[in-house]
C-alpha positions, -999 to +999 in steps of 0.1 A: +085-390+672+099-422+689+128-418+710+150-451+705+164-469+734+203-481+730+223-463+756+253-485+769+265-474+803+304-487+806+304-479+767+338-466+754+321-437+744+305-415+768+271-415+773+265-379+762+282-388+730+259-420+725+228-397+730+239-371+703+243-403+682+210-412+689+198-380+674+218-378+645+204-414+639+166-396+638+174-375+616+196-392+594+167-425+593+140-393+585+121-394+623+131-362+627+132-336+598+149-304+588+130-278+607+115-301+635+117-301+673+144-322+687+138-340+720+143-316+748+171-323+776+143-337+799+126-361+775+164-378+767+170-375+805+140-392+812+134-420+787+170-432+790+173-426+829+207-401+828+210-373+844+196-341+823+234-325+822+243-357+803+214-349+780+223-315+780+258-320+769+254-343+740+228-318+726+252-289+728+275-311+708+250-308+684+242-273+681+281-266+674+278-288+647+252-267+633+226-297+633+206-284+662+194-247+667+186-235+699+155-213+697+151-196+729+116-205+750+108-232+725+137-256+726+160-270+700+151-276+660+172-295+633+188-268+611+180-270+574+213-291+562+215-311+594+209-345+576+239-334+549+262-322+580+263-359+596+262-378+564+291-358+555+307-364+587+302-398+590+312-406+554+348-389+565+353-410+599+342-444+583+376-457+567+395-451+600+365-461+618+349-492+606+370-501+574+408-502+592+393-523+622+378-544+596+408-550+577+432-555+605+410-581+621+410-597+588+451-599+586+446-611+621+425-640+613+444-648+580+419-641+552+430-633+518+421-595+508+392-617+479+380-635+510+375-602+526+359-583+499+336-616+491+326-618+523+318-578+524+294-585+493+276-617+511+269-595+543+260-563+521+233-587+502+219-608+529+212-570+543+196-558+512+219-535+499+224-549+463+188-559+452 
């Protein structure tokens, strides 16, 4: 498994939300599967240079949202509907979270609700998502 770089100190969010982010992206991209060994506290501290509480503390977020299980003398393993739990989760926040910015900027700037929605369909096709 890869860990992935993409911690942003001064970030809005705090940096041990960003590194329970960072797992939920390896297992929601497939890296890391139901059942597998997450990175331990010391690998996240180490390849992203935080201090090990940091690590420590975005993992527990984890394991109280029943994506991580702590098994005792062998570290932490992605639970069995992990991959379900964040897509879930993520599916809820997105309007207020991506969509509302998106439209507000968009009132902002002046463009019509078919500009927006035309330009949503150019991006989501130059990206791949309607071929």
């Amino acid at each position: 498994m890869s860990l992935k770089g993409g911690l942003v100190v001064g970030d809005s969010e705090p940096l041990f939300v960003q590194i329970a982010k960072l797992v939920e992206d390896l297992i929601v991209d497939g890296t890391l599967k139901s059942g597998e060994r997450a990175p331990s506290t010391n690998e996240l501290a180490a390849f992203h240079n935080i201090n090990p509480a940091t690590a420590r503390k975005g993992l527990g977020l984890l394991v109280d949202a029943h994506v991580l299980e702590k098994r005792r003398g062998l570290g932490m393993f992605v639970t069995p509907d992990a991959r379900e739990r964040i897509l879930e989760t993520r599916r809820e926040a997105f309007p207020g979270t991506f969509v509302a910015p998106l439209v507000d900027e968009a009132v902002r700037v002046g463009l019509s609700r078919d500009d927006l929605i035309d330009l949503v369909y150019r991006v989501a096709e130059s990206r791949g998502m309607y071929r």
